[in-house]
N, CA, C and O of each residue as an XYZ file, in Angstrom:
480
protein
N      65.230     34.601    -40.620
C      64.774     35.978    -40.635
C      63.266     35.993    -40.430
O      62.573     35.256    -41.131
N      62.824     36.624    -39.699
C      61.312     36.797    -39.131
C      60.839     38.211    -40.204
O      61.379     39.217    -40.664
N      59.512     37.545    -40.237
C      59.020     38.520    -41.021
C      58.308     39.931    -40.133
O      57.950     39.899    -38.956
N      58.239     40.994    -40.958
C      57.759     42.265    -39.543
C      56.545     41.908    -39.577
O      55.914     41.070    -40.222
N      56.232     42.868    -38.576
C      54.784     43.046    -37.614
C      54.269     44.306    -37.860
O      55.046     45.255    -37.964
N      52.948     44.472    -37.979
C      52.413     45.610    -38.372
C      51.200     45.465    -37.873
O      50.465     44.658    -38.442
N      50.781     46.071    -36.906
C      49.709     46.416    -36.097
C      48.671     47.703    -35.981
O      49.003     48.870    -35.774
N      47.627     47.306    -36.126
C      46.591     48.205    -36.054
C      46.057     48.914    -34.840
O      44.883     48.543    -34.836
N      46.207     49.672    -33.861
C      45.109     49.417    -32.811
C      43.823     50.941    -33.667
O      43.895     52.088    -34.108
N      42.705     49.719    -33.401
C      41.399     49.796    -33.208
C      40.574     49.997    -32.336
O      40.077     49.255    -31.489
N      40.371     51.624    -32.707
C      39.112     52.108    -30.872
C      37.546     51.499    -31.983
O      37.393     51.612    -33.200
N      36.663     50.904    -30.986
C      35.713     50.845    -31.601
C      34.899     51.811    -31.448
O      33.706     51.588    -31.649
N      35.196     52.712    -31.179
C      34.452     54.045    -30.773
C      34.384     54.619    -32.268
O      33.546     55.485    -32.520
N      35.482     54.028    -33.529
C      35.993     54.988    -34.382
C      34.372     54.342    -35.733
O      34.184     54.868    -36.830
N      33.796     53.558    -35.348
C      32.522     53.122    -35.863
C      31.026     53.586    -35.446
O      29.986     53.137    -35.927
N      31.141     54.536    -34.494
C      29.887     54.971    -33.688
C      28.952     55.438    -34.171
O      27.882     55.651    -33.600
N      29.290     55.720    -35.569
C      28.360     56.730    -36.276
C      28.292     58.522    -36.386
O      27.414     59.199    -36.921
N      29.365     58.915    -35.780
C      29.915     60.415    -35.928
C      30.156     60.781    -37.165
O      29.837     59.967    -38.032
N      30.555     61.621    -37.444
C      31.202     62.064    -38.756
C      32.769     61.564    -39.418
O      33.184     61.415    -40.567
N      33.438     61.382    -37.905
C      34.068     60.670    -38.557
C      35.176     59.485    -38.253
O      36.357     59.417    -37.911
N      33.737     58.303    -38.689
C      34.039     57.270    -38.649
C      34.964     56.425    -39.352
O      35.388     56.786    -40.450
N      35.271     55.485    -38.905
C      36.142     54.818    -39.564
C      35.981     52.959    -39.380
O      36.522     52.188    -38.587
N      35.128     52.759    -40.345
C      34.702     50.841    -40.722
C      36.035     50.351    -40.386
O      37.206     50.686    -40.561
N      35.310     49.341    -39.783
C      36.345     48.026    -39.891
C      36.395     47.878    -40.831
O      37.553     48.223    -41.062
N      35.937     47.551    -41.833
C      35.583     47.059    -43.347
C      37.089     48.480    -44.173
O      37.489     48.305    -45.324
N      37.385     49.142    -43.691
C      37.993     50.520    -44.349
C      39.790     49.912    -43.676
O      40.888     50.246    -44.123
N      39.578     49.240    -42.850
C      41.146     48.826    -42.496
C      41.786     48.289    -43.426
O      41.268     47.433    -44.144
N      42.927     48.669    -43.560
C      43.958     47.884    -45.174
C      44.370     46.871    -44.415
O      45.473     47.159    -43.950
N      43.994     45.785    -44.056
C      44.156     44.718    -43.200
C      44.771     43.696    -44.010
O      45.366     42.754    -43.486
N      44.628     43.870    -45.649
C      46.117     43.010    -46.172
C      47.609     43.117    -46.154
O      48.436     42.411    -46.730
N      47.796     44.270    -45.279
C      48.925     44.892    -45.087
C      49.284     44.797    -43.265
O      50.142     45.418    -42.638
N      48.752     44.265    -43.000
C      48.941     44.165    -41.707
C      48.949     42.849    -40.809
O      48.100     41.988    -41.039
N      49.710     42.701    -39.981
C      49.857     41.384    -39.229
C      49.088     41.276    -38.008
O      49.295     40.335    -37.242
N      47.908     42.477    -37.676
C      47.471     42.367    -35.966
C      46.593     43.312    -36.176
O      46.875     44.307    -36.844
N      45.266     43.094    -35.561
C      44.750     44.725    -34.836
C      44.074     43.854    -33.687
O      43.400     42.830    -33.569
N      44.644     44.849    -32.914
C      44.123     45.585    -31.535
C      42.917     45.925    -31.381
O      42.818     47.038    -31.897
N      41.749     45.546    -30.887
C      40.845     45.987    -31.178
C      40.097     46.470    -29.533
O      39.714     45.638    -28.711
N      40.028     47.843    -29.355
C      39.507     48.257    -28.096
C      38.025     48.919    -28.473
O      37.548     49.319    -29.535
N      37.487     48.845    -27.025
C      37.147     47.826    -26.229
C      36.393     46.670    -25.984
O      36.471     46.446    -27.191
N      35.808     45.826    -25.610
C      34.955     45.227    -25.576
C      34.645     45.383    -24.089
O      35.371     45.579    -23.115
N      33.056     45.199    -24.266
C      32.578     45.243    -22.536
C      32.221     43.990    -22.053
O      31.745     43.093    -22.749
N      32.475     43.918    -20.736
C      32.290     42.677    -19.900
C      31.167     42.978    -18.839
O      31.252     43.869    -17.994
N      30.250     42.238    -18.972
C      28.968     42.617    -18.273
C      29.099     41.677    -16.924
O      30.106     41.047    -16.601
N      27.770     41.734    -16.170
C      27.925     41.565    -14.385
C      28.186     39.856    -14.704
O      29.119     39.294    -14.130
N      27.388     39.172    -15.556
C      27.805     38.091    -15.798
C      28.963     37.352    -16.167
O      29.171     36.148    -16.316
N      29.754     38.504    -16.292
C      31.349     38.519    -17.028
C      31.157     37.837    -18.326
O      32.140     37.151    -18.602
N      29.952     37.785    -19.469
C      30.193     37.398    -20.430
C      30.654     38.467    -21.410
O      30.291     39.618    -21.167
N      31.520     38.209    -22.644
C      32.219     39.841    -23.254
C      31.337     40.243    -24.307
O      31.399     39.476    -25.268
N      30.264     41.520    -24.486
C      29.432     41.975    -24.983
C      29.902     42.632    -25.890
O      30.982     43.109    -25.541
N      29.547     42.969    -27.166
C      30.011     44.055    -28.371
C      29.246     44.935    -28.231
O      28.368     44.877    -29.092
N      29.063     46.238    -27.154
C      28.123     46.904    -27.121
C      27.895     48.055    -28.062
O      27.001     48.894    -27.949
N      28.929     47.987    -29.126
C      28.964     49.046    -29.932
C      28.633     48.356    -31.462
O      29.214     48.625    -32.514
N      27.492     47.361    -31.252
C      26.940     46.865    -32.636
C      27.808     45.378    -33.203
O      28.621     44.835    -32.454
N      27.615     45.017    -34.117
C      28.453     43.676    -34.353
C      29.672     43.876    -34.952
O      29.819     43.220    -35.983
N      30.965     44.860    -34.498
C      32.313     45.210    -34.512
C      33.204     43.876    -35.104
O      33.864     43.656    -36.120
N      32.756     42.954    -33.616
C      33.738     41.799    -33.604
C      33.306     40.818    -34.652
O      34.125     40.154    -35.285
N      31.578     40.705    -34.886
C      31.658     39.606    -35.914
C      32.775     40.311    -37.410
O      33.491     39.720    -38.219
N      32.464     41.730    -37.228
C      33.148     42.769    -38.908
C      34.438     42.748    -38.557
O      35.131     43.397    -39.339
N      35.178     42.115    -37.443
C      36.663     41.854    -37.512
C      36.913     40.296    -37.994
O      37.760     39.843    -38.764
N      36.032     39.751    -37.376
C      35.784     37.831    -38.052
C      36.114     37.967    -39.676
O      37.152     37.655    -40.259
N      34.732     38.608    -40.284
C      35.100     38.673    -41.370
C      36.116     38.948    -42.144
O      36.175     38.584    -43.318
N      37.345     39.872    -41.323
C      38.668     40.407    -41.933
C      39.606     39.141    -41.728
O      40.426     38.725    -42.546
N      39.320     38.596    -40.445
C      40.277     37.187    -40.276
C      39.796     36.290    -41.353
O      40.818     35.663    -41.634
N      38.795     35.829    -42.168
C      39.002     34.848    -42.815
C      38.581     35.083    -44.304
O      38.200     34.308    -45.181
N      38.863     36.927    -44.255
C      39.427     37.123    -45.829
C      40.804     37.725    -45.554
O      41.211     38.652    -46.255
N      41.558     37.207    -44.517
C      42.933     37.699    -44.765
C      43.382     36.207    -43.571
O      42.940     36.536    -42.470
N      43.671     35.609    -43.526
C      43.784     34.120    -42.806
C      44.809     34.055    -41.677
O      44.672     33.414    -40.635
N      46.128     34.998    -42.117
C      46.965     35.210    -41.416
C      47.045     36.076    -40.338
O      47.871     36.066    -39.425
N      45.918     36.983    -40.562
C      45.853     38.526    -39.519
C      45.079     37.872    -38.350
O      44.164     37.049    -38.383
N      45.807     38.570    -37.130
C      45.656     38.047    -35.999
C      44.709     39.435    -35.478
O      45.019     40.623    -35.563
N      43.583     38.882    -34.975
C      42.846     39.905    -33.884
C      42.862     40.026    -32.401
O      42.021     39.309    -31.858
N      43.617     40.763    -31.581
C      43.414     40.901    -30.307
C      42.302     41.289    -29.746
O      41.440     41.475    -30.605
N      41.898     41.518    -28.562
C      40.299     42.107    -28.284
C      41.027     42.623    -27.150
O      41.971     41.897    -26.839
N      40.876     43.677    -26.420
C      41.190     44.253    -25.638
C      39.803     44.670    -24.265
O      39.235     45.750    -24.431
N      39.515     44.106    -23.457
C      38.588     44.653    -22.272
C      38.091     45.060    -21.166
O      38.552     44.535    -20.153
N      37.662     45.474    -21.102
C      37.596     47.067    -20.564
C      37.665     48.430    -20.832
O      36.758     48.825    -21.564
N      38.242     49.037    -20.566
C      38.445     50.412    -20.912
C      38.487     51.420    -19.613
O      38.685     51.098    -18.442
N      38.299     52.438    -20.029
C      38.588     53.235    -18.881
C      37.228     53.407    -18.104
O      37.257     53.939    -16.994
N      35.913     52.930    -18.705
C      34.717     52.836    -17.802
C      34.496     51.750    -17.057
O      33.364     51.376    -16.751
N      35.997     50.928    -16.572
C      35.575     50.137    -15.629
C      36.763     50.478    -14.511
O      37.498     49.624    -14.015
N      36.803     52.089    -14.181
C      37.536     52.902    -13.347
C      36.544     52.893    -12.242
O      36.701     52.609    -11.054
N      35.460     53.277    -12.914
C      34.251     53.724    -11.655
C      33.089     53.370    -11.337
O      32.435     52.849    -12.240
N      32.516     53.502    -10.148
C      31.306     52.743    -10.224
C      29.987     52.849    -11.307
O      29.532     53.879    -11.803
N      29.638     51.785    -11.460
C      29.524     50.234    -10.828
C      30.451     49.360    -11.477
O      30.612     48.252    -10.964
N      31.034     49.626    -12.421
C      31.877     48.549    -12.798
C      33.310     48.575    -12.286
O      34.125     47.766    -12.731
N      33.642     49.464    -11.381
C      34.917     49.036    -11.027
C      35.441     47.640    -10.156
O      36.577     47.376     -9.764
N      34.446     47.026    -10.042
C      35.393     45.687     -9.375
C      34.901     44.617    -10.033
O      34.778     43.570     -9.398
N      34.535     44.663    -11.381
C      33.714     43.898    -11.954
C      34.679     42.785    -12.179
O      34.400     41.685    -11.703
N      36.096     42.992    -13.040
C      37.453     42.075    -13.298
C      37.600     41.269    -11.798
O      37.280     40.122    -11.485
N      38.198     42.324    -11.045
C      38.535     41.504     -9.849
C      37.386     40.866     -9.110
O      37.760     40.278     -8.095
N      36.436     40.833     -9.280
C      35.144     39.970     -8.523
C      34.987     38.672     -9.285
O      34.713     37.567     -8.816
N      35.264     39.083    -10.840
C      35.241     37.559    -12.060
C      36.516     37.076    -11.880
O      36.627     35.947    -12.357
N      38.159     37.770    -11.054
C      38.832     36.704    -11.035
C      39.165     35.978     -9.548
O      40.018     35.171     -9.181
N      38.304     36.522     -9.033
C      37.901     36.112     -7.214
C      37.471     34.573     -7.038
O      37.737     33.873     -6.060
N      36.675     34.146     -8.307
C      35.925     33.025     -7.920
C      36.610     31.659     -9.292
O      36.772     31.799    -10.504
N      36.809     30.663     -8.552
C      37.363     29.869     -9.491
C      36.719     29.557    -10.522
O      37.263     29.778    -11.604
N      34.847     28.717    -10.486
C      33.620     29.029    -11.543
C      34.204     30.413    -12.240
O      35.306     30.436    -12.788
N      33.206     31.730    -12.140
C      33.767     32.921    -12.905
C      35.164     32.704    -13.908
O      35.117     32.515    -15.124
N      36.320     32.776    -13.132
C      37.300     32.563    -13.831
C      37.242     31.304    -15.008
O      37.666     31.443    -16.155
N      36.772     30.351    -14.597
C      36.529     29.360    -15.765
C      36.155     29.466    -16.842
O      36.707     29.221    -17.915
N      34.976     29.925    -16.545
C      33.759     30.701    -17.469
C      34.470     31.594    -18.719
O      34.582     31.421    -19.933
N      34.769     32.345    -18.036
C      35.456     33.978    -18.790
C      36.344     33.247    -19.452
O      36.112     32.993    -20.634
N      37.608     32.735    -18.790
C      38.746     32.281    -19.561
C      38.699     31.670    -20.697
O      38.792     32.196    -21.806
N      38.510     30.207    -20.374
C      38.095     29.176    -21.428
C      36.638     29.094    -22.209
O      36.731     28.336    -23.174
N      35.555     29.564    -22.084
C      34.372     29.829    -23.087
C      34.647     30.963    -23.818
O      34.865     30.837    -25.023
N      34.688     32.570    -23.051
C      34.904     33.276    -24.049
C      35.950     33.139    -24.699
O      35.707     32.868    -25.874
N      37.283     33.222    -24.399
C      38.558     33.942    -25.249
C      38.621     32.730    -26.217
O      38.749     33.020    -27.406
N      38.549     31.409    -25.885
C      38.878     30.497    -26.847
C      38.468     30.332    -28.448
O      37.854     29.386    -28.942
N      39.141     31.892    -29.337
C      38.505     31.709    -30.403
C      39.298     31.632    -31.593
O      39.204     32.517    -32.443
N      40.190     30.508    -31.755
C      41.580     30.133    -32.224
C      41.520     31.023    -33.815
O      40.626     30.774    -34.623
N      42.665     32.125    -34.106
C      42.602     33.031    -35.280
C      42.426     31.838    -36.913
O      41.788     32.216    -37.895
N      42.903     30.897    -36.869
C      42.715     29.786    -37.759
C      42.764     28.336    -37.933
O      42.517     28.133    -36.744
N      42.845     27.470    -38.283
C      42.272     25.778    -38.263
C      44.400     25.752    -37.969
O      44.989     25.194    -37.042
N      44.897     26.393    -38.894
C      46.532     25.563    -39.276
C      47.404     26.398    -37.853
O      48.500     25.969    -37.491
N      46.789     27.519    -37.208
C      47.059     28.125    -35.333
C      46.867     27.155    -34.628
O      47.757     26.430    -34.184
N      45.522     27.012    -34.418
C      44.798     25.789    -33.982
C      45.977     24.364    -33.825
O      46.512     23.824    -32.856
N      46.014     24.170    -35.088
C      46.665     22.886    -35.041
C      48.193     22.591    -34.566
O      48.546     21.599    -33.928
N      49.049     23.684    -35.020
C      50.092     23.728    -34.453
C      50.348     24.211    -33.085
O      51.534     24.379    -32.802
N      49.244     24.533    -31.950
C      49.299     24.764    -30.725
C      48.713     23.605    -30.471
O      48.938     23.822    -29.280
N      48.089     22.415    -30.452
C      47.869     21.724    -29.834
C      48.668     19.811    -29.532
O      48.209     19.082    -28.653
């Protein structure tokens, strides 16, 4: 018997500083198996930027006071519809370098040591 899944998705927009915001730090993330976390931006260099303040390190912190919760990162968004960033993805997966880069430096950020170990 598999245990359920319970997923968060996370606009990081919901931290911007409006009225009404909503912390990462405010997620009941002991109750949950995942968040989703949109967006992150990918700049001309294709490296993935937190342009909305340090979001992703304040999701780090939820992964290793809750060990099991898995964080997705989601990137892009809908401002890479139009110019200038609309061919920004397909230009970083055009070139074999680029693609290297992006793939294996950024994403490789294993959710824990005992993930880690049993995937390799």
């Amino acid at each position: 018997m598999s245990l359920p899944v319970r997923i968060c998705y996370y606009g990081m927009w919901g931290a911007s500083g409006g009225c009404d915001d909503y912390l990462p730090e405010n997620i009941p993330a002991g109750t949950l198996t995942h968040i989703n976390l949109a967006f992150e931006y990918v700049s001309e260099d294709h490296e993935i930027t937190d342009d909305r303040g340090p979001i992703a390190a304040r999701m780090s912190r939820l992964r290793r006071k809750y060990p099991g919760l898995w964080v997705n990162i989601a990137l892009g968004g809908w401002v890479f519809n139009e110019p200038p960033t609309q061919y920004r993805f397909s230009r970083m997966a055009s070139r074999q370098t680029t693609r290297t880069t992006f793939s294996f430096v950024q994403l490789s950020v294993p959710p824990s040591t005992e993930r880690t170990q049993a995937c390799s």
